[in-house]
mmCIF file of the N, C-alpha and C atoms, coordinates in Angstrom:
data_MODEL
# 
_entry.id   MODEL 
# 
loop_
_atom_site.group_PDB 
_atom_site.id 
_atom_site.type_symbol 
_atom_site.label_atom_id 
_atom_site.label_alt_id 
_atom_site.label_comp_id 
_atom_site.label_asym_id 
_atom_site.label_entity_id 
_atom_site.label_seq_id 
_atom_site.pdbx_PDB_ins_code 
_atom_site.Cartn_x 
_atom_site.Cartn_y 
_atom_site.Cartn_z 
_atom_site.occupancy 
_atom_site.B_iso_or_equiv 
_atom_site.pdbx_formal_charge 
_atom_site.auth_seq_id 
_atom_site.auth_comp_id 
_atom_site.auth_asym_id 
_atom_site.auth_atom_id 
_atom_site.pdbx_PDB_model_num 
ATOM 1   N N  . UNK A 1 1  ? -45.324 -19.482 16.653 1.00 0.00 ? 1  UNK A N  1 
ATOM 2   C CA . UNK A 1 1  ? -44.203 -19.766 15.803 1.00 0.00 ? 1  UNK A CA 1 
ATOM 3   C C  . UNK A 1 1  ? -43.311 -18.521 15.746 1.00 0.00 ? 1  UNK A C  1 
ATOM 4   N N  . UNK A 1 2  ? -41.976 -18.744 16.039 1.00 0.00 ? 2  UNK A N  1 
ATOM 5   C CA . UNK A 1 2  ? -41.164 -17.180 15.868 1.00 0.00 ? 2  UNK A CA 1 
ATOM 6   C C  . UNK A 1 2  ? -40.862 -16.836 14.589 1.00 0.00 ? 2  UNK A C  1 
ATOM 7   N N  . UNK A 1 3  ? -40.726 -15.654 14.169 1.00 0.00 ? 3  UNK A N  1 
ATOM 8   C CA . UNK A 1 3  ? -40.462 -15.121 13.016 1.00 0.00 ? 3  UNK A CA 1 
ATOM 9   C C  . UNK A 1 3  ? -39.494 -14.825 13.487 1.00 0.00 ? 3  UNK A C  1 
ATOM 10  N N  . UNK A 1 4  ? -38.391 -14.869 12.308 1.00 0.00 ? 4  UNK A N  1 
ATOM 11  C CA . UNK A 1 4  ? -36.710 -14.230 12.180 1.00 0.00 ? 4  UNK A CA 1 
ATOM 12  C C  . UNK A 1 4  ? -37.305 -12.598 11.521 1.00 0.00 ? 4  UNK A C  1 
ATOM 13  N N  . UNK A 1 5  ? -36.263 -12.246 12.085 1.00 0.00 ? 5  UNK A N  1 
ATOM 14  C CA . UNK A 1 5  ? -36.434 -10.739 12.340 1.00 0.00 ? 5  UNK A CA 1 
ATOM 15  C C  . UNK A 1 5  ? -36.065 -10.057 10.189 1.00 0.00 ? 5  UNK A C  1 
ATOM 16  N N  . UNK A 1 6  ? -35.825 -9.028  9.934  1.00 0.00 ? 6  UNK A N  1 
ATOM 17  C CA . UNK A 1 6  ? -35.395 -8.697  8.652  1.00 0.00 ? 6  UNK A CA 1 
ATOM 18  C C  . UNK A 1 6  ? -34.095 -8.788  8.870  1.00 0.00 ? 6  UNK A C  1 
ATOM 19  N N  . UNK A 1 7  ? -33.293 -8.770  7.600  1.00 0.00 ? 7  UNK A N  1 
ATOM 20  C CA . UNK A 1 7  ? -32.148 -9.076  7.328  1.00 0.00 ? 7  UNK A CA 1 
ATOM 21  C C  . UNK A 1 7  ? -31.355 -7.844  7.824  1.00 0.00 ? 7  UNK A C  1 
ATOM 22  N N  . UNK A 1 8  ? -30.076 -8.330  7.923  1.00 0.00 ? 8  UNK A N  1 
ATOM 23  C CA . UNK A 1 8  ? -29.264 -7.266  8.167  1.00 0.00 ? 8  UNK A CA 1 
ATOM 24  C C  . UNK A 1 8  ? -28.657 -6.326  7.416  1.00 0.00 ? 8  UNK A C  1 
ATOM 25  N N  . UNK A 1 9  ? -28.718 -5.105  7.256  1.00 0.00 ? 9  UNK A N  1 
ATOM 26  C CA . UNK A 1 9  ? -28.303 -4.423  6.494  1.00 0.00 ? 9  UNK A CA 1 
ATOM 27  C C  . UNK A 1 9  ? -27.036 -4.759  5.919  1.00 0.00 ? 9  UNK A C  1 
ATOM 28  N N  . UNK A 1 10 ? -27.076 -4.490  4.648  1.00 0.00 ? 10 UNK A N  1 
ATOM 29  C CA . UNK A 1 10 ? -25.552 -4.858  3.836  1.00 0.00 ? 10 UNK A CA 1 
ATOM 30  C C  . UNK A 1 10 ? -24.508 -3.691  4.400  1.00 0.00 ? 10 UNK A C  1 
ATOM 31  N N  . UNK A 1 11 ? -23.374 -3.962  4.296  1.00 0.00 ? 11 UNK A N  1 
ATOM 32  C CA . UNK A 1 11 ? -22.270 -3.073  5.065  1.00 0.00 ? 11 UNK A CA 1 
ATOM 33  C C  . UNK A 1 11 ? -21.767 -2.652  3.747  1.00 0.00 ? 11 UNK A C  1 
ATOM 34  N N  . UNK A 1 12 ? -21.659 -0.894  3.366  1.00 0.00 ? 12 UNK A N  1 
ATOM 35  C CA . UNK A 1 12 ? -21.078 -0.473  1.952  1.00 0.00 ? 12 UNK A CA 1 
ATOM 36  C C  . UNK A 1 12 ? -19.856 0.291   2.622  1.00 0.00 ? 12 UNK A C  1 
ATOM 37  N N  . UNK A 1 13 ? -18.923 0.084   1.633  1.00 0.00 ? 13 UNK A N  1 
ATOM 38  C CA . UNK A 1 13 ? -17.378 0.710   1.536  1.00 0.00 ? 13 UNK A CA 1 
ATOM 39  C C  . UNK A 1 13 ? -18.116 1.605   1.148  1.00 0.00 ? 13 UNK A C  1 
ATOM 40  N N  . UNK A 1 14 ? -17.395 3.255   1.903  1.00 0.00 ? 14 UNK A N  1 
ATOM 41  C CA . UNK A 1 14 ? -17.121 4.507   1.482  1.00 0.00 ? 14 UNK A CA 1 
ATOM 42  C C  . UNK A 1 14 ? -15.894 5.275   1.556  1.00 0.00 ? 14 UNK A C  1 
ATOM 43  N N  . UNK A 1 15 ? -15.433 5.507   -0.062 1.00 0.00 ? 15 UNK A N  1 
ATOM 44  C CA . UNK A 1 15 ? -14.247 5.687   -0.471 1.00 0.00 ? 15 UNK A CA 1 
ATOM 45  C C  . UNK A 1 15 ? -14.833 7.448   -0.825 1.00 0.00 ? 15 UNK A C  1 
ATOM 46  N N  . UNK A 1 16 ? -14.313 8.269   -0.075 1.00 0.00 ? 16 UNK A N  1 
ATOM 47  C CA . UNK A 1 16 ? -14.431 10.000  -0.335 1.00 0.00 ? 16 UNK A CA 1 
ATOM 48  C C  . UNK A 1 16 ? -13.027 10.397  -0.687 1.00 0.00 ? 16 UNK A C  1 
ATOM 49  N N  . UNK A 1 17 ? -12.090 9.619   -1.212 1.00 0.00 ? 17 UNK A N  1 
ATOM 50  C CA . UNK A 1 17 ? -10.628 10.165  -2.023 1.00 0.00 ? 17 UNK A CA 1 
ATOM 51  C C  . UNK A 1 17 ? -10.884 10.983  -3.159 1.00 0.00 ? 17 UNK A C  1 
ATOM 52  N N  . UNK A 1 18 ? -10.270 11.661  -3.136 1.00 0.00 ? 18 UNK A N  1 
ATOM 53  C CA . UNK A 1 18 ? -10.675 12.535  -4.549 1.00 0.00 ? 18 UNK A CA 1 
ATOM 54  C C  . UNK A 1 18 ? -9.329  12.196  -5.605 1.00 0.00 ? 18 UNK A C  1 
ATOM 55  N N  . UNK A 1 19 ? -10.170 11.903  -6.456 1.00 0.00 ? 19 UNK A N  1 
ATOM 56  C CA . UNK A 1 19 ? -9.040  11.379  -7.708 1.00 0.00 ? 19 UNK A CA 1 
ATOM 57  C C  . UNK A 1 19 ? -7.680  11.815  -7.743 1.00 0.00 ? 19 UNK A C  1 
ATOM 58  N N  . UNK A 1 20 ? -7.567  13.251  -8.137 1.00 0.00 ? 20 UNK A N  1 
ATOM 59  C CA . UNK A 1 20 ? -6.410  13.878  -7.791 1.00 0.00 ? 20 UNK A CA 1 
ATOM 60  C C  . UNK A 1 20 ? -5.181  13.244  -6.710 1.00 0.00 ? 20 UNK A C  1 
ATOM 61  N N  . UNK A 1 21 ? -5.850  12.770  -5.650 1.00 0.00 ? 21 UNK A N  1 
ATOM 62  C CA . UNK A 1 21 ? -5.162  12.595  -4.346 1.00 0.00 ? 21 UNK A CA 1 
ATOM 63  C C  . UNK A 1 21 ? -4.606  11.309  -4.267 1.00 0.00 ? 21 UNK A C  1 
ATOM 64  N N  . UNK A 1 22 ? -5.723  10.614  -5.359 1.00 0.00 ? 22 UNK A N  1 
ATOM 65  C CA . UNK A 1 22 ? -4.603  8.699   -5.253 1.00 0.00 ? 22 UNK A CA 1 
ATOM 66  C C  . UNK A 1 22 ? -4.131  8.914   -6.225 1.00 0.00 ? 22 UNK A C  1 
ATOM 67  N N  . UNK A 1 23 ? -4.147  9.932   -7.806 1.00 0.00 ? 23 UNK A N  1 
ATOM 68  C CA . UNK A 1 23 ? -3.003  9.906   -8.467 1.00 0.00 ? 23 UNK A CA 1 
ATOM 69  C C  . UNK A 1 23 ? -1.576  9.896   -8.346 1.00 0.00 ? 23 UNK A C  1 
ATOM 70  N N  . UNK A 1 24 ? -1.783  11.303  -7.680 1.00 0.00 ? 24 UNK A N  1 
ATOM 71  C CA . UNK A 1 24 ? -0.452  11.611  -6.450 1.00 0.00 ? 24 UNK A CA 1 
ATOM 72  C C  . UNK A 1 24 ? 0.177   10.434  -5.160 1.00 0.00 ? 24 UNK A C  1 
ATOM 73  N N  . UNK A 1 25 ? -0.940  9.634   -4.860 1.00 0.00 ? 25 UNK A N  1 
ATOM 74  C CA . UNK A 1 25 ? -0.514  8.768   -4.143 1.00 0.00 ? 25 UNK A CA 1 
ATOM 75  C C  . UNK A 1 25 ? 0.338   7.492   -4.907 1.00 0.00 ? 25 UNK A C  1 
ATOM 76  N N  . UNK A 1 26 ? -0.355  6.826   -5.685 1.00 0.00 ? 26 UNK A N  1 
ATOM 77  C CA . UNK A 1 26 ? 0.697   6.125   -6.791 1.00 0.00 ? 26 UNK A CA 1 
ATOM 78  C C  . UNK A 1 26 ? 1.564   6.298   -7.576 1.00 0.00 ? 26 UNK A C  1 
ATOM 79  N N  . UNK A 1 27 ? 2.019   7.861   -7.787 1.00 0.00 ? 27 UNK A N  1 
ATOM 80  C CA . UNK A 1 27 ? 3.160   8.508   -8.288 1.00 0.00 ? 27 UNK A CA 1 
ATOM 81  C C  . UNK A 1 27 ? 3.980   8.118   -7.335 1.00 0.00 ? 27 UNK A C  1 
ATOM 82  N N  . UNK A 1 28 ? 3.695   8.508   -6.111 1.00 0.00 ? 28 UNK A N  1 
ATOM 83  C CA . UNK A 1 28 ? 4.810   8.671   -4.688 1.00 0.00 ? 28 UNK A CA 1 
ATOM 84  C C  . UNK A 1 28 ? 4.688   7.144   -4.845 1.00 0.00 ? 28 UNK A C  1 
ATOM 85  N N  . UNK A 1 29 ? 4.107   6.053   -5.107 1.00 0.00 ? 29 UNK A N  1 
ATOM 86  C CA . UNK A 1 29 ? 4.312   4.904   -4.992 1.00 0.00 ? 29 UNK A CA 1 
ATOM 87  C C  . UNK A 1 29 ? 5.380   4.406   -6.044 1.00 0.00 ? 29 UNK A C  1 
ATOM 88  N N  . UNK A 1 30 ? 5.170   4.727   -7.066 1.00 0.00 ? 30 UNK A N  1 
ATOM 89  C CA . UNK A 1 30 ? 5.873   4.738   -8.064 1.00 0.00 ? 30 UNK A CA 1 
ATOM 90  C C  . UNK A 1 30 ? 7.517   4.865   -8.127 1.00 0.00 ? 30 UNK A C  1 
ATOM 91  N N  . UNK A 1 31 ? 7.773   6.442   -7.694 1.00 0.00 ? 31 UNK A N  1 
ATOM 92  C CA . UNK A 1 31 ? 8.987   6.681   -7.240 1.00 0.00 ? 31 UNK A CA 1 
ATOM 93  C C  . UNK A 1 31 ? 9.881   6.403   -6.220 1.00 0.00 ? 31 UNK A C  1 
ATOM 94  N N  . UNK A 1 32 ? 9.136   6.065   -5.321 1.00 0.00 ? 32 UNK A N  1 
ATOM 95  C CA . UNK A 1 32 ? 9.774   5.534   -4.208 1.00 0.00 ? 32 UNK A CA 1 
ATOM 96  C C  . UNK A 1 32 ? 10.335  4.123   -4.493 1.00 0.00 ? 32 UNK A C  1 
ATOM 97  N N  . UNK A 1 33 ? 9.541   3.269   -5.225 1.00 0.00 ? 33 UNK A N  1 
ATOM 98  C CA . UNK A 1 33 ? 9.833   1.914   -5.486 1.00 0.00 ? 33 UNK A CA 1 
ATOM 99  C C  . UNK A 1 33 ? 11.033  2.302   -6.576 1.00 0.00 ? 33 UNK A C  1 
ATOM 100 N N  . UNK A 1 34 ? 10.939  2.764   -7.435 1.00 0.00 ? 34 UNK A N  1 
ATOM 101 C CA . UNK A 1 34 ? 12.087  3.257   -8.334 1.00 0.00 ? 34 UNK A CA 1 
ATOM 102 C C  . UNK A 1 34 ? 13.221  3.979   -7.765 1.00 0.00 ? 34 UNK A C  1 
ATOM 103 N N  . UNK A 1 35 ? 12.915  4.602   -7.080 1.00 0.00 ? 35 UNK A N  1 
ATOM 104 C CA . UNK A 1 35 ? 14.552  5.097   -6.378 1.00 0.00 ? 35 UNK A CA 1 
ATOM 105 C C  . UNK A 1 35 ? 15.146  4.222   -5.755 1.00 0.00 ? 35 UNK A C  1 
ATOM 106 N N  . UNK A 1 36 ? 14.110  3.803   -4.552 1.00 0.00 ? 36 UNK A N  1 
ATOM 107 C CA . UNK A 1 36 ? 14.940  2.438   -3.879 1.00 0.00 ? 36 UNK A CA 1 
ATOM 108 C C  . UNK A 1 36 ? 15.595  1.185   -4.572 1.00 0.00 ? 36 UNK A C  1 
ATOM 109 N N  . UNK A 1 37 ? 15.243  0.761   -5.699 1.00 0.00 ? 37 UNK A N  1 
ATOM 110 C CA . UNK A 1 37 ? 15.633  -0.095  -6.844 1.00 0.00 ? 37 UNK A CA 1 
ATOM 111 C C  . UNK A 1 37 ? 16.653  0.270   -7.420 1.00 0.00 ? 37 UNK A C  1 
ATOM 112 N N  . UNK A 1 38 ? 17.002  1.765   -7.547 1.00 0.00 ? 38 UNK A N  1 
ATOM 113 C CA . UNK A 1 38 ? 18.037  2.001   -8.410 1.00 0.00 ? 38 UNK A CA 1 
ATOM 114 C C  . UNK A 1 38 ? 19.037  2.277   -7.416 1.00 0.00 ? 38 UNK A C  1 
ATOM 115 N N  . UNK A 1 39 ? 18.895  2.599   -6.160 1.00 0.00 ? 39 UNK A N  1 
ATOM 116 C CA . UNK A 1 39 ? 19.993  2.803   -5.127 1.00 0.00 ? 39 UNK A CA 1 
ATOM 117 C C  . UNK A 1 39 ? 20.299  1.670   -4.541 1.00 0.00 ? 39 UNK A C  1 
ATOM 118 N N  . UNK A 1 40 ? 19.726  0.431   -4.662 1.00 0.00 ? 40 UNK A N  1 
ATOM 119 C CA . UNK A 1 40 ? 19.925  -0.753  -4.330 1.00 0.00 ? 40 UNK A CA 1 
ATOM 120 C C  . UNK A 1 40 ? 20.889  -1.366  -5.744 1.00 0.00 ? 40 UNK A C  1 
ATOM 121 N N  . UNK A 1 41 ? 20.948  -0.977  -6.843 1.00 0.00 ? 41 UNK A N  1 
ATOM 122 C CA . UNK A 1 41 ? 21.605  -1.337  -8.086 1.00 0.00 ? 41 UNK A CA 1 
ATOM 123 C C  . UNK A 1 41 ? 22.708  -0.659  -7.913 1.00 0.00 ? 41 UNK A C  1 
ATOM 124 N N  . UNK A 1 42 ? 22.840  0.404   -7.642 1.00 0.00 ? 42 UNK A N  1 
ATOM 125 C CA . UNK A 1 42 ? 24.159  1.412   -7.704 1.00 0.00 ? 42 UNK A CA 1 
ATOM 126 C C  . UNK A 1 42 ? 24.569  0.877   -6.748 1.00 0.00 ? 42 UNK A C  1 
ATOM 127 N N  . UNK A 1 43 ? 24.209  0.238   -5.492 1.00 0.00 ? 43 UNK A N  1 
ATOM 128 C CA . UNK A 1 43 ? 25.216  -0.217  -3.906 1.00 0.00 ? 43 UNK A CA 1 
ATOM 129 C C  . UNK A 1 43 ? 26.084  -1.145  -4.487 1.00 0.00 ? 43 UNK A C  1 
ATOM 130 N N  . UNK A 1 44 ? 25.549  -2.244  -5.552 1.00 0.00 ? 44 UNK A N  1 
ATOM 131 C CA . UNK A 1 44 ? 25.756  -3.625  -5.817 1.00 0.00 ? 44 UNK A CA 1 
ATOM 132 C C  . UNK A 1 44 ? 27.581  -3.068  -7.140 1.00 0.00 ? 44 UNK A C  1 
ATOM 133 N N  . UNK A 1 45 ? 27.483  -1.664  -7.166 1.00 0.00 ? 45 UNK A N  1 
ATOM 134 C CA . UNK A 1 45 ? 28.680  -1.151  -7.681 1.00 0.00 ? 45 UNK A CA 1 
ATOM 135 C C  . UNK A 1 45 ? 29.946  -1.029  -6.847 1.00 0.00 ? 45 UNK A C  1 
ATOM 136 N N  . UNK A 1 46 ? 29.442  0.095   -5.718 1.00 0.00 ? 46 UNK A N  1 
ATOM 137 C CA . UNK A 1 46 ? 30.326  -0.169  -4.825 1.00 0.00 ? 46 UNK A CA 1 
ATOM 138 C C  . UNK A 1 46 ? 31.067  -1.385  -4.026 1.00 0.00 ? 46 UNK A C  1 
ATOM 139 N N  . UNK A 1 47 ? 30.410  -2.219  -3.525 1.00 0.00 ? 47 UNK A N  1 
ATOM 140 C CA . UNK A 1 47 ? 30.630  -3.430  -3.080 1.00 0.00 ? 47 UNK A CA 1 
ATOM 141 C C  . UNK A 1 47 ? 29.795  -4.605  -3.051 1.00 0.00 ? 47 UNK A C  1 
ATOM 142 N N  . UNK A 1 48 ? 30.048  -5.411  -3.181 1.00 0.00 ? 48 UNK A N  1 
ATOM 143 C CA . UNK A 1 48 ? 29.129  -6.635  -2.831 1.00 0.00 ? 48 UNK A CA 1 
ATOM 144 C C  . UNK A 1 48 ? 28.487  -6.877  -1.470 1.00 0.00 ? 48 UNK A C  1 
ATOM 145 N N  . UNK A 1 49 ? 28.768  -6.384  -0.694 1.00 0.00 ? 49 UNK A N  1 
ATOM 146 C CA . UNK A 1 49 ? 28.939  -6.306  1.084  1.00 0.00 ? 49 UNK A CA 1 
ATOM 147 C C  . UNK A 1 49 ? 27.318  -5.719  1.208  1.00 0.00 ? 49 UNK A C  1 
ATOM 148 N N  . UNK A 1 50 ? 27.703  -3.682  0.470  1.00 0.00 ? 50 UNK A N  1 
ATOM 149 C CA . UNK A 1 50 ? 26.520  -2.903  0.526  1.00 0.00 ? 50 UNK A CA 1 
ATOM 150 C C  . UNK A 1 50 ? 25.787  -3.288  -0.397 1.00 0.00 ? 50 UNK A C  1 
ATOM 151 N N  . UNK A 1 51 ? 26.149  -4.078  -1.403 1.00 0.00 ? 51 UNK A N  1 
ATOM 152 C CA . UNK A 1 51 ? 24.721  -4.585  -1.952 1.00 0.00 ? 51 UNK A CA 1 
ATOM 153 C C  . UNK A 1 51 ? 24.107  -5.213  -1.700 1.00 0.00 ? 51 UNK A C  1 
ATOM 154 N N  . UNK A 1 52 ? 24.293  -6.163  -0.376 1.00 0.00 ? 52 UNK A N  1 
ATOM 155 C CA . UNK A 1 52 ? 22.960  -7.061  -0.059 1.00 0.00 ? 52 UNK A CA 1 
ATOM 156 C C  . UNK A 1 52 ? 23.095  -6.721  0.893  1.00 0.00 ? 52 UNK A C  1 
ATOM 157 N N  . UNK A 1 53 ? 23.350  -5.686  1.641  1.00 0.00 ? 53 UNK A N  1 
ATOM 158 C CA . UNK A 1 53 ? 22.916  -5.157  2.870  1.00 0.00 ? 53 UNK A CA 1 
ATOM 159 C C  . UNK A 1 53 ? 21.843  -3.888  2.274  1.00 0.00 ? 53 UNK A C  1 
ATOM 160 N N  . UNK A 1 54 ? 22.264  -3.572  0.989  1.00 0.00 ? 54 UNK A N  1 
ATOM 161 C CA . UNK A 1 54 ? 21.200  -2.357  0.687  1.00 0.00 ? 54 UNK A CA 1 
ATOM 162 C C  . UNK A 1 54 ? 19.817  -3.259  -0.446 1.00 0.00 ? 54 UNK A C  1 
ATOM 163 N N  . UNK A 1 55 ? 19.897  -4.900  -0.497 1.00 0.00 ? 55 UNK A N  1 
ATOM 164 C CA . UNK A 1 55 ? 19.058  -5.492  -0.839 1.00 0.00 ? 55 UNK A CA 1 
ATOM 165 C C  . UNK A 1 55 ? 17.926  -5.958  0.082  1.00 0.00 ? 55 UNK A C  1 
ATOM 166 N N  . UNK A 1 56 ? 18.498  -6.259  1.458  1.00 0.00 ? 56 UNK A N  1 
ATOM 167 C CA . UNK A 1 56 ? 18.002  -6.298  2.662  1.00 0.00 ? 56 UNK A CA 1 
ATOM 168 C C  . UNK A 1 56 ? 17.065  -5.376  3.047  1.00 0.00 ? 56 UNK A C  1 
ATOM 169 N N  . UNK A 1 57 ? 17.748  -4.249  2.755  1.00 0.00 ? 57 UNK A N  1 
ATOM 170 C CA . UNK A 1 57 ? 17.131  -2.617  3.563  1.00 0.00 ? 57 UNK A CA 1 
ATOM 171 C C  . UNK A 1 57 ? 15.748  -2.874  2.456  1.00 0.00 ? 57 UNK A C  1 
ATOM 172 N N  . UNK A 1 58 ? 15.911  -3.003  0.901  1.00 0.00 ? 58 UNK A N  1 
ATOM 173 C CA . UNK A 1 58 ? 15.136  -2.525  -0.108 1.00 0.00 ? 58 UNK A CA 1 
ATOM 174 C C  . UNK A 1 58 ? 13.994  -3.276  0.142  1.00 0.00 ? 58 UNK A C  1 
ATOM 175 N N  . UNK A 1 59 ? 13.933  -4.892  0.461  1.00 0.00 ? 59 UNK A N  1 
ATOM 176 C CA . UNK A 1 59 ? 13.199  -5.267  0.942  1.00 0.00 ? 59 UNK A CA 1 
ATOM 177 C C  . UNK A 1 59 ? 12.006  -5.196  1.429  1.00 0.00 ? 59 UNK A C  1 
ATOM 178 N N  . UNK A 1 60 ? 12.739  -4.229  2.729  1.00 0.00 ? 60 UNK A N  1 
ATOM 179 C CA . UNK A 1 60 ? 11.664  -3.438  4.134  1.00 0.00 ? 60 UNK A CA 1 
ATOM 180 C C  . UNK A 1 60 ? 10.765  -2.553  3.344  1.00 0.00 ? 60 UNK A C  1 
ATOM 181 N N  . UNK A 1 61 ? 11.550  -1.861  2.755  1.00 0.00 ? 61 UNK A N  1 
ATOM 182 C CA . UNK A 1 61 ? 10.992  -0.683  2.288  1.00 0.00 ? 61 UNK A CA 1 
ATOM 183 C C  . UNK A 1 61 ? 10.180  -1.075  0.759  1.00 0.00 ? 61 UNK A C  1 
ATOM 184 N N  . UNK A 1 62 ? 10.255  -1.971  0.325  1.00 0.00 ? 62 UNK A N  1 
ATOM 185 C CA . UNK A 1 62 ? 8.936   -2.310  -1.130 1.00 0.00 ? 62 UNK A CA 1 
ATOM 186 C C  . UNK A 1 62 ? 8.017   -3.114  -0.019 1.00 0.00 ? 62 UNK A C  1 
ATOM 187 N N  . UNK A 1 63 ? 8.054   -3.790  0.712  1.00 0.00 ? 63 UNK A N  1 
ATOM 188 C CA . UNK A 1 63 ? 6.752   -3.832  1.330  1.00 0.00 ? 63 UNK A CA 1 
ATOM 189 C C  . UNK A 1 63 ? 6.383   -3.659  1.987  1.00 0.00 ? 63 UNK A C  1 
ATOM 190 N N  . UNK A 1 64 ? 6.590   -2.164  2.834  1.00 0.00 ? 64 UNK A N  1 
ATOM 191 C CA . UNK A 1 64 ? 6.162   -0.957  3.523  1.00 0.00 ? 64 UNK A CA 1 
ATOM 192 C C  . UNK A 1 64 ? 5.329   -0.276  2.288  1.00 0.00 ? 64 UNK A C  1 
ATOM 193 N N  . UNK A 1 65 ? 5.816   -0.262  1.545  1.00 0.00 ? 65 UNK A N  1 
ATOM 194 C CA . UNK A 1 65 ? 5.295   1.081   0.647  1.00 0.00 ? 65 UNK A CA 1 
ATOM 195 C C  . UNK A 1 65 ? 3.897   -0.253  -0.049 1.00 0.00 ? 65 UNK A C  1 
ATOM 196 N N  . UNK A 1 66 ? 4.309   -1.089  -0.740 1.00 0.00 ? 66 UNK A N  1 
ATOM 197 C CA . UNK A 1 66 ? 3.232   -2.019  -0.958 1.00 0.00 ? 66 UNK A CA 1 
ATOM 198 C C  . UNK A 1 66 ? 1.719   -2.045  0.299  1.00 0.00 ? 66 UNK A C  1 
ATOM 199 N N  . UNK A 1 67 ? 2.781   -2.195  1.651  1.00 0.00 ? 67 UNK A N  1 
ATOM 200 C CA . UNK A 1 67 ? 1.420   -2.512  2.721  1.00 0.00 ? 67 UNK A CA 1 
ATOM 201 C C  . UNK A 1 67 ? 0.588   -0.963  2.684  1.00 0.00 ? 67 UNK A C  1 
ATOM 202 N N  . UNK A 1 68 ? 1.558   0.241   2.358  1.00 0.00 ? 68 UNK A N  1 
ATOM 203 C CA . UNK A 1 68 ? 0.367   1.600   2.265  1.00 0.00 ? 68 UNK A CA 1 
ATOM 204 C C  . UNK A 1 68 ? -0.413  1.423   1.523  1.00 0.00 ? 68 UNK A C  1 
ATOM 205 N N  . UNK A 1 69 ? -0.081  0.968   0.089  1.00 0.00 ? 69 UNK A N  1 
ATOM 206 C CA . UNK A 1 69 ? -1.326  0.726   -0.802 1.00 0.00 ? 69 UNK A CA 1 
ATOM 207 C C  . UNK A 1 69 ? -2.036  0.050   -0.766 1.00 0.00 ? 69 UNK A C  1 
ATOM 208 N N  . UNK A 1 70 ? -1.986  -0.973  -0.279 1.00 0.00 ? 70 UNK A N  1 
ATOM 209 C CA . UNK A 1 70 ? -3.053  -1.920  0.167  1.00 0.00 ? 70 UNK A CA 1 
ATOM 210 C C  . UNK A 1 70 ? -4.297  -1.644  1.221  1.00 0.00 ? 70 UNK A C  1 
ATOM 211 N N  . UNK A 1 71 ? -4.466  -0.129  1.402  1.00 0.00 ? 71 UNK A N  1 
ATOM 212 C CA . UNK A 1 71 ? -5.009  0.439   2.659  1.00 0.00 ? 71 UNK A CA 1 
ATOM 213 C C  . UNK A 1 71 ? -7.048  -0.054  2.204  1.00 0.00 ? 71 UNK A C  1 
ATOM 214 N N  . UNK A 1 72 ? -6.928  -0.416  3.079  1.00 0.00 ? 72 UNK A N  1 
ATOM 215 C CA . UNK A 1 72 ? -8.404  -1.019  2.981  1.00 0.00 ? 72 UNK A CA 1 
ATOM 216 C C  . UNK A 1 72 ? -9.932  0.371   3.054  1.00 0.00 ? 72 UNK A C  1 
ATOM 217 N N  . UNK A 1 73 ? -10.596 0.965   1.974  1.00 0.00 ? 73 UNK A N  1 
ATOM 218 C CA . UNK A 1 73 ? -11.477 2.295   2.361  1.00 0.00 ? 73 UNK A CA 1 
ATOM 219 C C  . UNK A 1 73 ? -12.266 1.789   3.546  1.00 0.00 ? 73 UNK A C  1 
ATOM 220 N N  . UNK A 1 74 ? -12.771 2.339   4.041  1.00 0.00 ? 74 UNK A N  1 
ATOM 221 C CA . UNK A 1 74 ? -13.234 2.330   5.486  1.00 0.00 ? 74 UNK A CA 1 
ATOM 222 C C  . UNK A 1 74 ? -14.554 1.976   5.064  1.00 0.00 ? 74 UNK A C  1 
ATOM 223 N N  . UNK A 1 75 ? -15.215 1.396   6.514  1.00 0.00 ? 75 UNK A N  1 
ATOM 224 C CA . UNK A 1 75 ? -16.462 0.749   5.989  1.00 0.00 ? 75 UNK A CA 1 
ATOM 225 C C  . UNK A 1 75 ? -17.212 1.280   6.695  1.00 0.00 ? 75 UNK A C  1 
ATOM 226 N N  . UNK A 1 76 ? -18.427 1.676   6.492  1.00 0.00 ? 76 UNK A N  1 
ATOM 227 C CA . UNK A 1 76 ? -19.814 2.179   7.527  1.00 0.00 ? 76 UNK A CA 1 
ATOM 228 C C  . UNK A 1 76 ? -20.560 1.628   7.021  1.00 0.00 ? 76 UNK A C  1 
ATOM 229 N N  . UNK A 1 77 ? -21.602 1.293   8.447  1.00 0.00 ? 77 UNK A N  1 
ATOM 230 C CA . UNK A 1 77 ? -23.048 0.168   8.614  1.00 0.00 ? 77 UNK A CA 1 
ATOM 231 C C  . UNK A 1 77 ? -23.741 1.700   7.737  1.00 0.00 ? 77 UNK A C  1 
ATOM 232 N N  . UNK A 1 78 ? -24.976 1.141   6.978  1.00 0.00 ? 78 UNK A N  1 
ATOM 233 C CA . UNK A 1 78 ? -25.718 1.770   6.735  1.00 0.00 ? 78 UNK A CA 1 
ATOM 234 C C  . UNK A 1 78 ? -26.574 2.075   7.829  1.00 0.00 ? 78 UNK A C  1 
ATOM 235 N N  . UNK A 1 79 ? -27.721 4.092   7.909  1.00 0.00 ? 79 UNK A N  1 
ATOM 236 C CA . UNK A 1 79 ? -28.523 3.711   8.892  1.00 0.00 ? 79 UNK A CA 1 
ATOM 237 C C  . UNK A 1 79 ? -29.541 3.869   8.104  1.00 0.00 ? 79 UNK A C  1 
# 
């Protein structure tokens, strides 16, 4: 009769960020989304034209900066 072998090791996320470093990282997240928001508000002064051409641009750039944060910690097989 065959026996199934032992299970497979569980796969653990290892996250070695040091606190400090994603504070700073969601600040820069922070501001960036806020500048681009407010320079996309101030275009919509100048013209209507550059404001949805600088609504367009703002776009790219909130979910660029969204897809950085979304960065997945890296995974290693246990040995």
């Amino acid at each position: 009769m065959p026996r199934a072998g032992p299970p497979q090791v569980p796969r653990i996320s290892v996250s070695d960020d040091q606190p400090l470093r994603r504070v700073h990282f969601r600040l820069w997240q922070i501001s960036v989304s806020a500048v681009t928001v407010v320079v996309t508000c101030w275009s919509y002064t100048l013209h209507l034209a550059l404001g949805l051409a600088a609504t367009f641009l703002a776009k790219h750039i909130l979910v660029a900066v969204l897809a950085a944060g979304l960065e997945v910690p890296p995974v290693r097989e246990r040995e």
